[in-house]
C-alpha positions as CSV (number, residue, x, y, z in Angstrom):
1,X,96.6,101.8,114.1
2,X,97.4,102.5,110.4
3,X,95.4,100.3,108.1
4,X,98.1,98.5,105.7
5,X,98.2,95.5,102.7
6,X,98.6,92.2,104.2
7,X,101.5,90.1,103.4
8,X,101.0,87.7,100.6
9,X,100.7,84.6,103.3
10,X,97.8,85.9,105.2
11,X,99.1,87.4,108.1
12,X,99.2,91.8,108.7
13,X,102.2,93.5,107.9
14,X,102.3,96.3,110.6
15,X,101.6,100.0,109.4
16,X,101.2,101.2,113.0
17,X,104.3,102.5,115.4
18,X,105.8,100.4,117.4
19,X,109.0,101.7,119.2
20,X,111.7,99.7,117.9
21,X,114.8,99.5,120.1
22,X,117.9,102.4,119.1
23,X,117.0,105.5,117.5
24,X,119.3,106.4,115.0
25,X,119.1,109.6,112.2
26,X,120.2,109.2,108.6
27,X,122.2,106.4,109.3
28,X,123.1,103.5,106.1
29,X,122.4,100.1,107.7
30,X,124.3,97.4,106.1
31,X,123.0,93.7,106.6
32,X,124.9,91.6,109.3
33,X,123.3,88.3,108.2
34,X,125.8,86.7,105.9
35,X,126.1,87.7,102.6
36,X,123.3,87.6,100.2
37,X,122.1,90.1,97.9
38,X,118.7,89.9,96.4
39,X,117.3,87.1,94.1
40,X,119.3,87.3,90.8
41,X,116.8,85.7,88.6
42,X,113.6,88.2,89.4
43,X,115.5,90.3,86.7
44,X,114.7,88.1,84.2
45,X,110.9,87.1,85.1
46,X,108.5,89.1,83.0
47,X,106.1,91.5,85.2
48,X,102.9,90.1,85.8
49,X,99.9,92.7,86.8
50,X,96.6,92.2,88.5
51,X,94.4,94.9,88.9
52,X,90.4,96.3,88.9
53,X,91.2,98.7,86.1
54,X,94.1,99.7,83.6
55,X,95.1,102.5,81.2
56,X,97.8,103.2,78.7
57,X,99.6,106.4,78.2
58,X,101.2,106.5,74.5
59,X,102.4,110.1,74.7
60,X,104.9,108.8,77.9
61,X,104.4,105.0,77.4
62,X,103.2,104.2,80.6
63,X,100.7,101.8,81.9
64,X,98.8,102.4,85.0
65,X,96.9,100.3,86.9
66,X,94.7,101.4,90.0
67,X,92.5,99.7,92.6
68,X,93.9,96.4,95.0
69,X,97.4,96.2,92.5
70,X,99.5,93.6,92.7
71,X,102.2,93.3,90.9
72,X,105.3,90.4,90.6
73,X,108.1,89.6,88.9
74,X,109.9,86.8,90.8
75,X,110.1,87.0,94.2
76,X,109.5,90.5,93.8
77,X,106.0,91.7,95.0
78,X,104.4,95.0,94.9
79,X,101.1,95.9,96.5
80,X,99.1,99.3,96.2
81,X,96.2,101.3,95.4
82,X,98.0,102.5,92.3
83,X,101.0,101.3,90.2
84,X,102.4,103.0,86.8
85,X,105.0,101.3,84.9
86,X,107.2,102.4,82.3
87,X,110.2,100.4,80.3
88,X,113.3,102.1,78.4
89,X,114.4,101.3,75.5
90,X,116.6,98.7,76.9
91,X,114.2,96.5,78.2
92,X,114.4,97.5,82.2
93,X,111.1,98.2,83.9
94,X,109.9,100.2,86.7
95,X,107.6,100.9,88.6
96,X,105.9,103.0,91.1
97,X,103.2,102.3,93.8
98,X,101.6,104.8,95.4
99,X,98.6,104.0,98.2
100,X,96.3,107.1,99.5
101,X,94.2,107.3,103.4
102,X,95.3,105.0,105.9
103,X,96.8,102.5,103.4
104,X,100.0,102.0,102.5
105,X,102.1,100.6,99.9
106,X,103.8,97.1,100.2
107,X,107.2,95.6,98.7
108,X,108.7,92.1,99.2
109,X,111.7,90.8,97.3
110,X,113.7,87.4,98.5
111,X,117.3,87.6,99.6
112,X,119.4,85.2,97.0
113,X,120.7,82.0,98.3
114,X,119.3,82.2,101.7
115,X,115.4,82.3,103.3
116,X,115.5,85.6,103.9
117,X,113.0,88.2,102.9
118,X,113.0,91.9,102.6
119,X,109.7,93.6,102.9
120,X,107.9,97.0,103.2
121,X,105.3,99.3,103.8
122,X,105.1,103.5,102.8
123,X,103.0,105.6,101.3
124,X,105.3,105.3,97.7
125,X,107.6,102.8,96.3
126,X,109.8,103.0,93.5
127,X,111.3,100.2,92.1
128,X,114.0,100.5,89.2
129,X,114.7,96.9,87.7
130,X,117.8,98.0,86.0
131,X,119.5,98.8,89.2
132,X,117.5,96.9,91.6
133,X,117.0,99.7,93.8
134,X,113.6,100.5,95.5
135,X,113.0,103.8,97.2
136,X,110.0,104.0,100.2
137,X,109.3,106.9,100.9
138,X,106.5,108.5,103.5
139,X,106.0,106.6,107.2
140,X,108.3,103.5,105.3
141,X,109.2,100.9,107.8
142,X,111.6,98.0,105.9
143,X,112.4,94.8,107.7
144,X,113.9,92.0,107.2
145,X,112.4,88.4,107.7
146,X,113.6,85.3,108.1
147,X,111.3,82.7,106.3
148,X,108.5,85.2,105.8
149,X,107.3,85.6,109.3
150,X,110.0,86.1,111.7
151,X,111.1,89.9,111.8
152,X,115.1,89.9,112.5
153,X,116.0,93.5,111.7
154,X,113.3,96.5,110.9
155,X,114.1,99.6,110.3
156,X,111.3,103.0,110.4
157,X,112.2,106.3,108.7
158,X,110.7,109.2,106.4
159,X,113.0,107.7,103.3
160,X,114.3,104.4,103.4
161,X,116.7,103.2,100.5
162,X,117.1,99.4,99.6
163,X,120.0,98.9,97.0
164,X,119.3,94.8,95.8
165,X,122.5,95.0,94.6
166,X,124.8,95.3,97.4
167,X,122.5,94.3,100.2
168,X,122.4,98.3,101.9
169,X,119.8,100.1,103.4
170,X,120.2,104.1,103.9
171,X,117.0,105.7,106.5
172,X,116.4,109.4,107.2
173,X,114.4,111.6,109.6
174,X,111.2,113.5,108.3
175,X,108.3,114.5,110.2
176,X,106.0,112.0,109.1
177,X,107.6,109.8,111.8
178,X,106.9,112.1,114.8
179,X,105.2,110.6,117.6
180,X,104.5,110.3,120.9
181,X,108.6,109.5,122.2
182,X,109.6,110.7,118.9
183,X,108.6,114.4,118.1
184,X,111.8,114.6,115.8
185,X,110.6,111.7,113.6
186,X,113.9,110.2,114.0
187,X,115.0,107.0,112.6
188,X,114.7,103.9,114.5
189,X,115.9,100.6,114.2
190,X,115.2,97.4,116.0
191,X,118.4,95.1,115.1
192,X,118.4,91.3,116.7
193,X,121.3,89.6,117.6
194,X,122.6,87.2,115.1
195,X,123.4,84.6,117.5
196,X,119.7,84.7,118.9
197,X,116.3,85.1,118.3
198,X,114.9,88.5,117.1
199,X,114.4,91.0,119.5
200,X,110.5,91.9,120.3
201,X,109.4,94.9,118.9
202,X,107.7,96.7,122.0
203,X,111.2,97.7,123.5
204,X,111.7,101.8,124.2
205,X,112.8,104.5,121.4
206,X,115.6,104.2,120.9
207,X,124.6,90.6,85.2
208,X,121.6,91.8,84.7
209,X,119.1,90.9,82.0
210,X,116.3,93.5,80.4
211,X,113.1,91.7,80.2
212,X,111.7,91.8,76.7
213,X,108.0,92.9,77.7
214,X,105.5,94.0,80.1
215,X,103.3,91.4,80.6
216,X,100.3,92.2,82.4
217,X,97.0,90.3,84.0
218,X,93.6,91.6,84.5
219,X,91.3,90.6,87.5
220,X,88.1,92.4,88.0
């Protein structure tokens, strides 16, 4: 099994396949839980930075940080081997995580109004604050949770797209997905019923604010 970074309450989140329950290629998911885009107020938290070592690139005014990275600004959470962060002139940050070996990134951002989680692993995430739009890309798997444990929807491609803003996921096919059932590396998608409890996850294939500053925290 892929080696990934826990989950920020202890327990493993899941790098390895497991064969959700459609199979589906480049197909935009919508959420079918009620309405409820993500947390509003992360985009006016500061960025907060933990890290074993940092550097500063004047030339292209980016920071990067590398070794056990994590990084949060709200409810927002970003976990990786290395994470560089630029801000325009505006104010908006971003960021990028990028994990190497067996490892992989990790995201987690709370759904607004409701106790509902997205989170995700791949080998890179982007996340652009000004647009709350975060881009996994390489053996990404995205689910979403209910509390921060229960898995109701997840969803594995090459590329996943999660747009905060309108509460839409977009997945495509890429061959870091093939496997044994899968040699295409197509999408697939494990969606539970609404009405019930999630499905288990062994079935076959089938107005925004600019923060002012990036704030950052050292832990050796």
């Amino acid at each position: 099994m892929n080696e990934s970074f826990p989950r920020p309450d202890g327990s493993a989140a899941r790098a390895g396949f497991a064969a959700p329950a459609a199979a589906l290629v480049t197909l935009p998911l919508a959420l079918v839980a009620p309405l409820a885009h993500a947390e509003k107020a992360d985009q006016q938290k500061p960025l907060n930075i933990e890290a074993d070592n940092m550097s500063y690139d004047d030339l292209n005014q980016k920071n990067i940080f590398t070794g056990h990275v994590v990084a949060t600004k709200g409810t927002i959470v970003i976990k990786a081997d290395r994470v560089e962060v630029t801000q325009d002139p505006q104010g908006y940050q971003y960021a990028t995580g990028t994990s190497t070996g067996n490892n992989l990134s990790y995201f987690r951002q709370k759904r607004d109004g409701v106790d509902d989680y997205i989170e995700g692993n791949a080998v890179r995430i982007d996340y652009d604050g000004k647009n709350d739009f975060t881009k996994l890309t390489t053996r990404a798997v995205v689910r979403r949770l209910q509390g921060l444990t229960k898995v109701q929807d997840e969803v594995r491609g090459s590329v996943i797209t999660y747009d905060g803003q309108k509460d839409f996921y977009t997945a495509s096919a890429g061959k870091d997905q093939a496997g044994p059932g899968n040699p295409s590396g197509r999408v697939r998608a494990m969606l539970a019923p609404r009405s019930g409890d999630a499905a288990p996850l062994n079935g076959s294939p089938a107005t925004r604010a600019p923060s002012n500053s990036i704030q950052g925290s050292l832990q050796q």
